[in-house]
GUNU-482250 format. One record per residue: x, y, z of N, C-alpha, C in turn. Coordinates in steps of 0.2 Angstrom, whole numbers, plus 2048, in hexadecimal, padded with zeros to 3 digits. Layout:
% GUNU-482250
XYZXYZXYZ;...
% end
This chain:
% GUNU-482250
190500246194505243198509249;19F50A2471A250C24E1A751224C;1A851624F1AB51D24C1B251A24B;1B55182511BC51824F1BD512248;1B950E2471BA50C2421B950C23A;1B65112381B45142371B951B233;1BB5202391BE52423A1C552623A;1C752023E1CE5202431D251D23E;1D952123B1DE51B23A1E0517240;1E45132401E650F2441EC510248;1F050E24E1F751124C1FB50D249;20051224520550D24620250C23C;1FD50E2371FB50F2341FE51222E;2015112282055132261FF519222;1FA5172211F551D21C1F4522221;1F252821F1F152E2211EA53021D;1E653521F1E353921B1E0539217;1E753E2121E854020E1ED53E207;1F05362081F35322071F35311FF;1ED5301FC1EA52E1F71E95321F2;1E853A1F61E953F1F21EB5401EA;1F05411EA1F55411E61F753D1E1;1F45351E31F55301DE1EE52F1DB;1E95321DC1E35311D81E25321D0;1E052C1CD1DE52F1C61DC5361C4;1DF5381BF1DD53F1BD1D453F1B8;1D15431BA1CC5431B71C85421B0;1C553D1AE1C453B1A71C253F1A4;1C454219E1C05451981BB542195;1B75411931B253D1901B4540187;1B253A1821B153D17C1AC540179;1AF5471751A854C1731A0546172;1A354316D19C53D16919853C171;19B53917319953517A19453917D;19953F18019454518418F547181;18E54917818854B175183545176;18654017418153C17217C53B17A;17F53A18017E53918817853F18A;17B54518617754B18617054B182;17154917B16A54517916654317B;16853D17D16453A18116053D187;16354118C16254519115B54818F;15C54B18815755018714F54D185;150546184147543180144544185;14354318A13D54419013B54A191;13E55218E13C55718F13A55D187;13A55718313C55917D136558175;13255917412E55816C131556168;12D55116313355015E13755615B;13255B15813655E15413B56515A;13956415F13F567163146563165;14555D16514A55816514D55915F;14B55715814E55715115255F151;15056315415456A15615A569159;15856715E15F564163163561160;16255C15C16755615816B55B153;16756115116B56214A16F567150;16E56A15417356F15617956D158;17656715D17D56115F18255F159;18055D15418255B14E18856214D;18356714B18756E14918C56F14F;18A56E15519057015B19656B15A;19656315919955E15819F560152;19C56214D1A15611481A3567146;1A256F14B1A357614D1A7578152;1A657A1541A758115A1A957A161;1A45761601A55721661AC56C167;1AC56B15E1B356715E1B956A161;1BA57315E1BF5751601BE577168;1BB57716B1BA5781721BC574174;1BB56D1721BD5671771C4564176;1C85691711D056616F1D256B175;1CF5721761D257417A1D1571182;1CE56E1801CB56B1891D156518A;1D05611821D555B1861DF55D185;1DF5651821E55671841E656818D;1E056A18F1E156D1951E156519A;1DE5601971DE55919D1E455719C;1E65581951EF5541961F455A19B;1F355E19E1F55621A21F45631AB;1EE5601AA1E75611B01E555D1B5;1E755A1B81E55501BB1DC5551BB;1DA5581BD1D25591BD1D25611B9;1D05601B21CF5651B01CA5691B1;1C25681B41BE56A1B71BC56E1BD;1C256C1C11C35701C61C25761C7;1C757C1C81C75821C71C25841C4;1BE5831BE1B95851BC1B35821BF;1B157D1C31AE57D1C61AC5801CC;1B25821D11B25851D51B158E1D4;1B25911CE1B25971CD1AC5971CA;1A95951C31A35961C119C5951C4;19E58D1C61965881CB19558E1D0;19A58E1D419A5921DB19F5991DD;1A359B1DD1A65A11DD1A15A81DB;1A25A61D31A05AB1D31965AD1D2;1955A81D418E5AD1D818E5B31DA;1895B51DB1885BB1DD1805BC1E3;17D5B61E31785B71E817A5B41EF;1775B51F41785B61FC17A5AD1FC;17E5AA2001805A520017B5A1204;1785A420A1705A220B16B5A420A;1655A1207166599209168595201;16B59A1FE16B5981F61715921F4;1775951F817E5901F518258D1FE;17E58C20018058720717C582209;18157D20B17B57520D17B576215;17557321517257421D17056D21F;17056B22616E56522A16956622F;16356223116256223816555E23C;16955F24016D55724416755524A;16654F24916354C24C166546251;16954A25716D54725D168546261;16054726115E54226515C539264;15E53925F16052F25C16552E25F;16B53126117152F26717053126C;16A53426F16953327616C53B27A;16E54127516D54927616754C277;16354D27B15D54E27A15D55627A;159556273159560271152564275;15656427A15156828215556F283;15057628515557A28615A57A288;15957529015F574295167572290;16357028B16B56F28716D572283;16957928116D57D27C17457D27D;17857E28317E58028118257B283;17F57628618456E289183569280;17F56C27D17F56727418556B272;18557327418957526F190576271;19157327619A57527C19B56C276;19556827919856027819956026E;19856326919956226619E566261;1A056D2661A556F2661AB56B267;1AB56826B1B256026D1B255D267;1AE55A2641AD55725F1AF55A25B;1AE55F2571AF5642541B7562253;1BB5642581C056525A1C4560259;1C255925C1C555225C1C6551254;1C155424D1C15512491C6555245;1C555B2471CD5602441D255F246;1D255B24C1DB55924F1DB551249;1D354E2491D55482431DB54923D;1D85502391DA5512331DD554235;1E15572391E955A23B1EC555239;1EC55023F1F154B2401F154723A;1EB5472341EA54322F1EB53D232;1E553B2361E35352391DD534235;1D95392321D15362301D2530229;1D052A22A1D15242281CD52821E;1D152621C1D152A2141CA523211;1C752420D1C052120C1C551E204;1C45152061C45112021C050B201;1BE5091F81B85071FA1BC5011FA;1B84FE1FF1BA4F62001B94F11FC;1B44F11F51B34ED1F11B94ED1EC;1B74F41E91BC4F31E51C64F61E6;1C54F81EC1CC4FD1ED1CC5021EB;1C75061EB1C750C1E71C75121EB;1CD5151EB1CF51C1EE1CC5221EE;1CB5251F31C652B1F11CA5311F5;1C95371EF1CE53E1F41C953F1FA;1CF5411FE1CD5452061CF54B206;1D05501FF1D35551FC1CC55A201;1C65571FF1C35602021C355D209;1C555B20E1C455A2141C8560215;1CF5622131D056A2131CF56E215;1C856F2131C35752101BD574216;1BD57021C1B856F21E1B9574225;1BF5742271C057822F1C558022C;1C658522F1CC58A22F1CB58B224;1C558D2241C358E21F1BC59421B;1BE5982181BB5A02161B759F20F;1B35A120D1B15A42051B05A9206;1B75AD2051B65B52041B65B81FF;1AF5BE2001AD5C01FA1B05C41F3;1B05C51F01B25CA1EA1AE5CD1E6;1AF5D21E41AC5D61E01A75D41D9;1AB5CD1D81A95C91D01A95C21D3;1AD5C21D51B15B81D71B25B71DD;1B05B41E11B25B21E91B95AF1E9;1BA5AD1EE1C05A91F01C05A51F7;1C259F1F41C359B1FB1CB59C1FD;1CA59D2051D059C2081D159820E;1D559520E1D558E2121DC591219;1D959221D1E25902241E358A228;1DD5862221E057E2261E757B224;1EA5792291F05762281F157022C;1F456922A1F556522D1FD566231;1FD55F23720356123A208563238;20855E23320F56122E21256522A;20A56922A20C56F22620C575228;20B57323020B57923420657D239;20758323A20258523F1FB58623C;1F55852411F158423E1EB588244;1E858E2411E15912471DE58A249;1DE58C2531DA5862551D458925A;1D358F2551CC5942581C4592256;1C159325A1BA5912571B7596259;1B159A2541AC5A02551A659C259;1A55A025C19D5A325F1975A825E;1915A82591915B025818B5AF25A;1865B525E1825B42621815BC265;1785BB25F1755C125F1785C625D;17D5C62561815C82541885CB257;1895C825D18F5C92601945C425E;19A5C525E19E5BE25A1A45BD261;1A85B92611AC5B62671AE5B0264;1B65B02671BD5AD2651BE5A826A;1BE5A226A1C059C26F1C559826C;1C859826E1D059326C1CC58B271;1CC58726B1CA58326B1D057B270;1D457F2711DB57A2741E057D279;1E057A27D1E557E2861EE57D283;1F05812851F55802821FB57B282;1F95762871FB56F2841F956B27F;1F556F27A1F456C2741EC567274;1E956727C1E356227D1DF56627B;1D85642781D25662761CF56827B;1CB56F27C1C656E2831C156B283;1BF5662891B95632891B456628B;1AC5642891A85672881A656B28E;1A85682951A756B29A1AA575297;1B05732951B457A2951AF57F290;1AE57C28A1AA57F2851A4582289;1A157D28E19957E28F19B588294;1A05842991A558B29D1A4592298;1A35912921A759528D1A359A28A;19D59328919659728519259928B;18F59829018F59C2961915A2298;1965A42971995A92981975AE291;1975AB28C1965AF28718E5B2284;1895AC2881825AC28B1805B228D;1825B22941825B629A1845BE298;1885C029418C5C32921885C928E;1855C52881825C728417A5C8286;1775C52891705C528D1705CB291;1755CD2951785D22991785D8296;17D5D929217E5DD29217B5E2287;1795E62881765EC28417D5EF27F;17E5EE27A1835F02761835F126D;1845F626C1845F826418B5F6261;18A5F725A18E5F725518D5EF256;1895E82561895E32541865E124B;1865DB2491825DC2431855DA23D;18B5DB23D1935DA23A18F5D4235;18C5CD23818E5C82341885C7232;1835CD23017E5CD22C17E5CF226;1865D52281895D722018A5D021C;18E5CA21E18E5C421B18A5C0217;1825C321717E5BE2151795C3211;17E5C620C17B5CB20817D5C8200;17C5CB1FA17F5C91F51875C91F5;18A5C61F01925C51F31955CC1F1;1915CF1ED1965D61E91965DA1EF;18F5DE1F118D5E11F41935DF1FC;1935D91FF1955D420519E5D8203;19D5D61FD1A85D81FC1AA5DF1FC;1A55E31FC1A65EB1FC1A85EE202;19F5EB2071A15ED20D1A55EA212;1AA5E120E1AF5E12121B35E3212;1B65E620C1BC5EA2081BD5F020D;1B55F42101B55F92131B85F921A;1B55F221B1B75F12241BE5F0225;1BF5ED21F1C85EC2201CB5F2220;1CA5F821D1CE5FD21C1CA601221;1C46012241C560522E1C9606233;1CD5FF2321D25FF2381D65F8239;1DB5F723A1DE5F323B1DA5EC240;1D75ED2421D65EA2491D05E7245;1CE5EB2421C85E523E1CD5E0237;1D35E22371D65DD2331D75D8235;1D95D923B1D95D32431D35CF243;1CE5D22441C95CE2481C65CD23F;1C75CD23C1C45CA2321C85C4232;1CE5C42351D45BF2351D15BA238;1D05BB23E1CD5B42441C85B4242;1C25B62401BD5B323E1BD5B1238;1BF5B22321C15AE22C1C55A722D;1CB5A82321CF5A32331CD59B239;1C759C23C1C559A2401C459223D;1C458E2421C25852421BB58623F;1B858A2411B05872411AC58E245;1A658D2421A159224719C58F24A;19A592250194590253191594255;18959425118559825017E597257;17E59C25917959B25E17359E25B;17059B25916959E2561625A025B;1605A525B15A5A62611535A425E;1535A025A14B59D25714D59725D;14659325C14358E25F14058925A;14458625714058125113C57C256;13657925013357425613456C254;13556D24E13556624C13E566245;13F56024214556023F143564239;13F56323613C56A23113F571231;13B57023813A57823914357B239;14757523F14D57523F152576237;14F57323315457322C15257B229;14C57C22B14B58522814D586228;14C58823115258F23415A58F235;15D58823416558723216558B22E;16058722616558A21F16359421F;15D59622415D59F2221595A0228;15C59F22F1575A323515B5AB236;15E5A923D1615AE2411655B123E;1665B323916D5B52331725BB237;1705BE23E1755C224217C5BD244;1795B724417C5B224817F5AD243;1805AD23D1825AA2361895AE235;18D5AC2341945AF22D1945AC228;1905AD22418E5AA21F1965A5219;19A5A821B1A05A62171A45A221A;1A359F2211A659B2221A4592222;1AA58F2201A858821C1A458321E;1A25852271A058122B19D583231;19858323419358523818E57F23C;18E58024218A57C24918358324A;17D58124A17858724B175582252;17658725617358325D16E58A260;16958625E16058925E16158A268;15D58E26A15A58F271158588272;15258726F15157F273154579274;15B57927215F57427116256E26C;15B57026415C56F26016257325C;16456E25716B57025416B56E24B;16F572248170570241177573241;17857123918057423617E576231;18357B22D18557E22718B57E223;18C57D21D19157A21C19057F214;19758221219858620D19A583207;19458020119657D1FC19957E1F9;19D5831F81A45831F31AB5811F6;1A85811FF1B157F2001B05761FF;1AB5721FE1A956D2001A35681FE;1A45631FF19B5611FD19755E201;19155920018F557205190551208;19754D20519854720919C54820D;19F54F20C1A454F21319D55521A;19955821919455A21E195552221;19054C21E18E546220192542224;19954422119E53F22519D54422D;19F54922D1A054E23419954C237;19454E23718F54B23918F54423B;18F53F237190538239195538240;19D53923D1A153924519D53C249;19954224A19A547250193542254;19054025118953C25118B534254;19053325019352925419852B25C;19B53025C1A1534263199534267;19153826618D53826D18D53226E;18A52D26918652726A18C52326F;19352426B19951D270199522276;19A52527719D52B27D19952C281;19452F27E18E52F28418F537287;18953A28918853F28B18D543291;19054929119854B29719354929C;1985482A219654B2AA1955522AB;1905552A719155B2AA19355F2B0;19455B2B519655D2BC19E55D2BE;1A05592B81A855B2B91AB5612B6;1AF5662BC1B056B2B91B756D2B6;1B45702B11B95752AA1C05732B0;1C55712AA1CC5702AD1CF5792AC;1D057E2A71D05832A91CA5892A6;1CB58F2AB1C75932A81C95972A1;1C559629C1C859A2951C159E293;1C55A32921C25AB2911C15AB28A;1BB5AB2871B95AD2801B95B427D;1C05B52781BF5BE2781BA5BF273;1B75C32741B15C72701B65CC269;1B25C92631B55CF25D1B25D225C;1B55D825D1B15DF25B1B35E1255;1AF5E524F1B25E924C1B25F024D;1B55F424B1B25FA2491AE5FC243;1A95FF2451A66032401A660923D;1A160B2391A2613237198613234;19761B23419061A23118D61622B;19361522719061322119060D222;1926062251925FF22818D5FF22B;18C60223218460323417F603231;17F60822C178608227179602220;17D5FF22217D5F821E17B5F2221;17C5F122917A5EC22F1725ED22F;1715F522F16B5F722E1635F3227;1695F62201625F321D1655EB21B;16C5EA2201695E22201645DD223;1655E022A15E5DE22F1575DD229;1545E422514F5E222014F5DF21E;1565DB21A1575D72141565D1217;1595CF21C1585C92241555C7223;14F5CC2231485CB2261445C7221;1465C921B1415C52161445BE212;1495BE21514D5B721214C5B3218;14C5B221D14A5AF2241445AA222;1455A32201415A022013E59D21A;1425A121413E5A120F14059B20A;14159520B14158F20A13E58A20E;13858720D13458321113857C210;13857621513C57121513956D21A;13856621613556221B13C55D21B;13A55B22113E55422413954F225;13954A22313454522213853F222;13253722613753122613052D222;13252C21E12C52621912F52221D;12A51B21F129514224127510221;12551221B12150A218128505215;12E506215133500212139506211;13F50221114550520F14950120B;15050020C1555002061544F6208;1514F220C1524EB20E14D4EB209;1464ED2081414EB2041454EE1FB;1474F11FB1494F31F314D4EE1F2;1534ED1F51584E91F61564E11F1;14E4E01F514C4D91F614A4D71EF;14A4DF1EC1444E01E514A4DE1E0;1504DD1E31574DF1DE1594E51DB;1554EA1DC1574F31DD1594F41E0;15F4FA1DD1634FF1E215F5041E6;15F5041EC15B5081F015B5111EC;1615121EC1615191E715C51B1E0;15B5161DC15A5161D51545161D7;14F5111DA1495101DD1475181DE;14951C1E41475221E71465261E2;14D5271E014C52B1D914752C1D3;1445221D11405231CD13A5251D1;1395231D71355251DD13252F1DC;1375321DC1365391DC13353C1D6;1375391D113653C1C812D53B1C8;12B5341CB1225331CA1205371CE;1215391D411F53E1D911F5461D5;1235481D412454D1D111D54D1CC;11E54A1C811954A1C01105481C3;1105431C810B5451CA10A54B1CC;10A5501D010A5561D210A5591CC;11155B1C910F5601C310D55F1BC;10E5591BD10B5551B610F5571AE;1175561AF11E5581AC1225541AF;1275531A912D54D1AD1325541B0;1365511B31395551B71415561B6;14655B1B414C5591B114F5571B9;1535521B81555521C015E5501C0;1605541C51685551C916954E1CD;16D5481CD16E5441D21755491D4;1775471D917F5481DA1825421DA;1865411D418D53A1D519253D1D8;1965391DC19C53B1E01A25371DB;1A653D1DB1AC53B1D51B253D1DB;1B353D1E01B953A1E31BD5371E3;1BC5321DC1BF52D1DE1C552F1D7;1C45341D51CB5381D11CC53F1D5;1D253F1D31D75431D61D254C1D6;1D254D1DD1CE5551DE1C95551DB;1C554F1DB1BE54B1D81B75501DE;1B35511D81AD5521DD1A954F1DD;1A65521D719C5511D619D5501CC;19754C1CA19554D1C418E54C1C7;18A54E1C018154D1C01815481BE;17C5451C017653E1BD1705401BA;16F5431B61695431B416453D1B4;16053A1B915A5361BC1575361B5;15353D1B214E53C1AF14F5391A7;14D5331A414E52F1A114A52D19E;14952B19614252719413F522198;14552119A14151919F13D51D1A4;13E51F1A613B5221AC1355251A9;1355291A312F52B1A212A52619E;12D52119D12851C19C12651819F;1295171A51275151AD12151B1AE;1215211B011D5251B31175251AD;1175251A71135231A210F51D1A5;1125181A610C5131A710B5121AD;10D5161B310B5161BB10551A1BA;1045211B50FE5251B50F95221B2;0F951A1AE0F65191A90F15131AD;0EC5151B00E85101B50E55091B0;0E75091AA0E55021A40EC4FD1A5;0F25011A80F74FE1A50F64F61AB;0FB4F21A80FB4EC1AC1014EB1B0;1004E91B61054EA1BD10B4E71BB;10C4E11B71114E01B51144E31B2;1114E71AC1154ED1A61194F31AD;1154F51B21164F81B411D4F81B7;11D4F11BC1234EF1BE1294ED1BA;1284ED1B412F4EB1B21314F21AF;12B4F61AD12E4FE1AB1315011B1;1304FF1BA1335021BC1394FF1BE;13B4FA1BD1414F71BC1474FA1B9;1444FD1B21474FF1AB1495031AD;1445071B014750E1B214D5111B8;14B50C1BD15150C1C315550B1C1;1565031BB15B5001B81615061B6;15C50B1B216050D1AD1625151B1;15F5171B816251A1BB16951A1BD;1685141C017150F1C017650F1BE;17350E1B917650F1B317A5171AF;1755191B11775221B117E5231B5;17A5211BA1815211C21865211C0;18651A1C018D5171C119151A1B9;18D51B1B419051E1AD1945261B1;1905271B519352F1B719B52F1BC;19752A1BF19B5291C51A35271C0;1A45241BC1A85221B81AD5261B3;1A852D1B31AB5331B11A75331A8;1A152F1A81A152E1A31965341A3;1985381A619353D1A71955421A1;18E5471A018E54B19D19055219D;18D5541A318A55C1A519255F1A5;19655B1AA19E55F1AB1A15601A5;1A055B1A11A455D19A1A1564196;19B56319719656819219756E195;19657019C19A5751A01A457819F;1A55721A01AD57319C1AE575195;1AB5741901A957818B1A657F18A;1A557F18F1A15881901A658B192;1AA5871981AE58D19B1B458D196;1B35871901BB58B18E1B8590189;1B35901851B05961811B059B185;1AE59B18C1AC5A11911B75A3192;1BB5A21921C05A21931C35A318F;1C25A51871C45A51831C15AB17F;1BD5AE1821B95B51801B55B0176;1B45AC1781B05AA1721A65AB174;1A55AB16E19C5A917119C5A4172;1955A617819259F17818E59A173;19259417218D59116E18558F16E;18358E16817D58D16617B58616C;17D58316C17C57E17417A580177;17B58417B17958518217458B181;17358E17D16B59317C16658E179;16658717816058217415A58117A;15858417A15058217F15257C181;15157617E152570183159570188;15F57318816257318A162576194;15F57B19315B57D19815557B19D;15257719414A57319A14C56D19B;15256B19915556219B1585661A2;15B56D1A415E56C1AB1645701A8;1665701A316E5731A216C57C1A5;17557B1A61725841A91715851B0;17257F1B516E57F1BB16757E1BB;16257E1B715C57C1B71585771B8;15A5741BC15656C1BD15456C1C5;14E56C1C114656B1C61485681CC;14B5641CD14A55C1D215255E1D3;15455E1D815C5611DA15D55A1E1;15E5541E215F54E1E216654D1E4;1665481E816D5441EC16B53F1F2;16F5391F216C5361F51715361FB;17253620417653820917853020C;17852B20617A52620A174522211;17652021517251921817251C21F;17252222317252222816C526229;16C52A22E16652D23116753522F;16E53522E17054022A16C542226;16A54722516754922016954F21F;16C55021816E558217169559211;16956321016556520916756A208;16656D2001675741FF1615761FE;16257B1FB15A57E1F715B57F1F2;15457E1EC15257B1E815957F1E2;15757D1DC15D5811D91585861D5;1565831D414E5891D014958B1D5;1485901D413F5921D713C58F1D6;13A58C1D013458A1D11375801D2;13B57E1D61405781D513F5761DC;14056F1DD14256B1E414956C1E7;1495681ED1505651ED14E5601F1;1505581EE14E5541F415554F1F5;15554D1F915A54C1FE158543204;15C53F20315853820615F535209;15B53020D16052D21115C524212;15F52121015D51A20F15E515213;15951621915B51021F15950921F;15A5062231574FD22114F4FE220;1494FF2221434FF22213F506224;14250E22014151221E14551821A;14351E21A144521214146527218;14A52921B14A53321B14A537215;14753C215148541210146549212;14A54D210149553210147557208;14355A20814155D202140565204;1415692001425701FF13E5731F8;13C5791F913757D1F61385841F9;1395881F31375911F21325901F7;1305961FC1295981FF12559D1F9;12A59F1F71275A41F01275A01EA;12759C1EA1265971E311E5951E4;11C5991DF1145971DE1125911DA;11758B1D81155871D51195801D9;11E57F1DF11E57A1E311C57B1EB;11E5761EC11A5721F311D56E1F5;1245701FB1275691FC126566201;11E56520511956120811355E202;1125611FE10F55C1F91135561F6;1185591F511F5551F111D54F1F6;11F5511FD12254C20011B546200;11554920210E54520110E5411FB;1115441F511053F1F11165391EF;11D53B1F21215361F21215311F4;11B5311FD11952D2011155271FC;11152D1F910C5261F41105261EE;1135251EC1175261E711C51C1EA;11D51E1EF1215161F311E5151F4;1185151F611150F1F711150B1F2;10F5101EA10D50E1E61125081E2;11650A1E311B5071E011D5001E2;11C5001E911B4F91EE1184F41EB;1114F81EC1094F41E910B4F11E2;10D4F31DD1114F01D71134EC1D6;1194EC1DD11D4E71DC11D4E11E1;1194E31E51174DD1E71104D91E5;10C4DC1E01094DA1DE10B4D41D5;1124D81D21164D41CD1164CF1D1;1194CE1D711E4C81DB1184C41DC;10F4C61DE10B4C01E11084BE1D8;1084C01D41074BE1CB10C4B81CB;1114BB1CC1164B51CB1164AF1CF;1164B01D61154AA1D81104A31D6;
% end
């Protein structure tokens, strides 16, 4: 695997970017029958008969009701729309929330740079974070120059937007009163100027570093390391009040918009310094915990030092005292396969490049200026009960990071299963072992591949599956029945997929329905108040919160979407499994260490099946 290859257009390359953009297919509508009927089926594994016969007649009455006229006005709005979905996804899904962005609506990484040879020792807290700062930098001069090689699939030629790369650098979610708002000051060369600042906030101090000399070169890490040094030294030093500012950020969003509102109209000078730190490349958070292991590391990213978080910026480095490091990444400017891509380049740049000379010295000296605001008493005693609010959010998602070694995607591969559909039915039996209930379950499909495309849901949980997990609890059944049930079931995971991936999914449309009756001051339909509606997962409700992060060693996660819910998260190597799994510490009814205990046996067992089908047959 080689970065420039990978990464790099070529010169002399007629494609750019962002090239493809603009010529992608507009987003499919799916037909009402289709979606109802897909929605049906959705609901048997969670559902009694005569609660299902309830379900059919409501769908029935929504189909040839309220839901027909909904859906005329939906495909008025797609003949006008290339992604009708859109805007409404961004405002309802995410906007307009109103709880704390951490650790509730941001995805978090542990990066794990000692597999390229950074070793996370105190000596390198700030030589990981000067070197990755470069990095940083090299990839936002990428997407200036729209060099970053635009992702096409090679089998079939299928184009995929580079639309939210955007949204990755010189990018804000500022709060409102009801509705947040993204704001973007990224601009490519062509479009103009563009902030080449990057933050450092530390111990609730904040600091401006222009990340470029003014001949346009990026500072190398030597300069960075120069930088943070100073701003180390600085702060370890010296005793100073009115700090705290970016604690207000990690409050509810209503609450967060008021007290900015406030600061803005204190003084000018804090219009300034909201400017540069809303406008900035990127933040890099100095966190003063000490994680001991990658676990520990995925905690304290998604909720530790929160003095040292700006919770609304799109993107974030958290470089821990011991040397350990993670990122933050704000789910509404973005999703997770653009975290994945950044982390992969910054991660294949140490492996080819190799650790700096630290001993070659900074080409110039660059002064990091420190932002201050002004305060008034009523800010202070907001910094103030934020501290206690800090204090009991600090931690409060447990997260394992786990590498199963019994087999990986070479061994499913051999089975003629897709490594994905495998893990998945993998978890649904884990789950119901433990709580002895099928589980509604979230995959993420990546829809990219139409114009300003993001995400739709897979719902995993399926008859097959639950006739699979039926006959794996049932110690009479016969190893063959069992193996072909899990077959069925994976089969028809896939099958879900790739229907999703296709635009041929249900949730977005059923969502899209809502929002035009939500947009039309109509009531909500009978739909969306039907119990099963809810205990299949609609509404945000689904237990098992799921995505697969591709083939490499990254592993990203959120936190659960329920309280009482997972969130599991996998990465599928030749001859193991990463996974990160997430759970409420207040949830009295999960365990995301037993989870993972039983997922281990859960691959075991599934193994012993299938290799015991294969010795019958022979």
């Amino acid at each position: 695997m080689n970065r420039d290859s990978i990464y790099h257009l070529p010169e002399g390359c007629q494609e750019s970017t962002f090239c493809y953009d603009d010529s992608l297919p507009a987003l499919p509508l799916p037909k009402l029958e289709d979606t109802l009927q897909r929605y049906y089926e959705s609901l048997k594994p969670f559902g009694t008969e005569e609660e299902l016969k309830n379900s059919l007649d409501v769908i029935k009455k929504f189909k040839n009701g309220i839901g027909a006229k909904l859906h005329r006005n939906l495909e008025e709005k797609a003949k006008h729309e290339r992604n009708w979905v859109d805007k409404w996804w961004e405002d309802y899904a995410y906007l307009t929330l109103r709880m704390p962005l951490m650790p509730y609506c941001v995805m978090a990484q542990p990066l794990m740079f000692e597999a390229v040879g950074l070793d996370p020792i105190p000596e390198n807290f700030l030589k990981s974070a000067a070197l990755c700062s470069t990095i940083n930098m090299q990839f936002w001069k990428l997407l200036r120059a729209e060099k970053l090689r635009p992702i096409v699939s090679a089998e079939k030629n299928i184009k995929f937007s580079s639309d939210l790369y955007r949204r990755l650098f010189n990018t804000v979610r500022t709060p409102g009163l009801e509705m947040d708002k993204i704001e973007s000051y990224f601009k490519t060369e062509k479009e103009g100027h563009c902030p080449s600042h990057i933050l450092v906030i530390y111990k609730g101090r904040i600091f401006k570093i222009d990340g470029l000399f003014e001949d346009g070169e990026i500072l190398a890490p030597q300069d960075f390391l120069l930088c943070f040094q100073q701003i180390q030294q600085r702060v370890d030093s010296e005793e100073t009040s009115d700090t705290g500012v970016a604690l207000l950020t990690n409050d509810d969003r209503t609450t967060w918009a008021r007290n900015r509102s406030h600061l803005l109209e204190l003084s000018k000078n804090n219009k300034n310094v909201m400017k540069d730190i809303e406008s900035a490349i990127s933040l890099f958070s100095f966190d003063t915990h000490c994680p001991n292991d990658h676990s520990e590391v995925a905690a304290i990213t998604l909720a530790g030092d929160l003095q040292s978080r700006w919770a609304d910026k799109s993107c974030a480095t958290v470089c821990f005292k011991n040397g350990k490091m993670g990122c933050i990444g704000e789910h509404s400017c973005y999703d997770g396969t653009i975290s994945m891509s950044m982390s992969l380049y910054a991660m294949l740049s140490i492996f080819e490049d190799g650790i700096p000379d630290w001993t070659i010295p900074p080409r110039k000296l660059v002064q990091p200026v420190e932002l201050v605001f002004d305060l008034d008493e009523e800010i202070r005693q907001e910094i103030d009960r934020m501290w206690e609010v800090s204090n009991k959010v600090q931690n409060c998602v447990s997260v394992t990071v786990d590498q199963f070694t019994g087999y990986g995607k070479e061994y499913m591969k051999s089975k003629k299963l897709h490594p994905d559909s495998w893990i998945q039915t993998a978890l649904l039996l884990a789950y119901y072992r433990l709580h002895r209930s099928f589980a509604p379950t979230y995959e993420t499909a990546m829809m990219r591949q139409y114009y300003k495309g993001r995400t739709e849901t897979c719902r995993s949980c399926s008859i097959d599956s639950v006739n699979f997990i039926n006959a794996m609890e049932n110690p009479q059944e016969a190893i063959s029945v069992k193996a072909k049930l899990f077959r069925a079931a994976a089969n028809r995971q896939m099958d879900l997929m790739n229907e999703a991936r296709k635009g041929n999914g249900f949730d977005r449309h059923l969502f899209g329905l809502w929002c035009v009756a939500y947009d039309q001051g109509l009531p909500i339909p009978e739909l969306y108040d039907d119990p099963l509606y809810s205990k299949s997962g609609g509404g945000g409700n689904f237990i098992l919160s799921t995505s697969t992060l591709g083939f490499t060693i990254n592993c990203g996660f959120v936190a659960p979407m329920c309280m009482d819910g997972y969130g599991c998260f996998y990465s599928m190597l030749s001859d193991n499994v990463w996974s990160i799994m997430t759970a409420y510490k207040d949830s009295e009814v999960t365990s995301c260490h037993k989870l993972r205990a039983a997922f281990h046996q859960v691959m075991e067992d599934i193994r012993s099946v299938l290799d015991a089908e294969q010795h019958a047959n022979l």
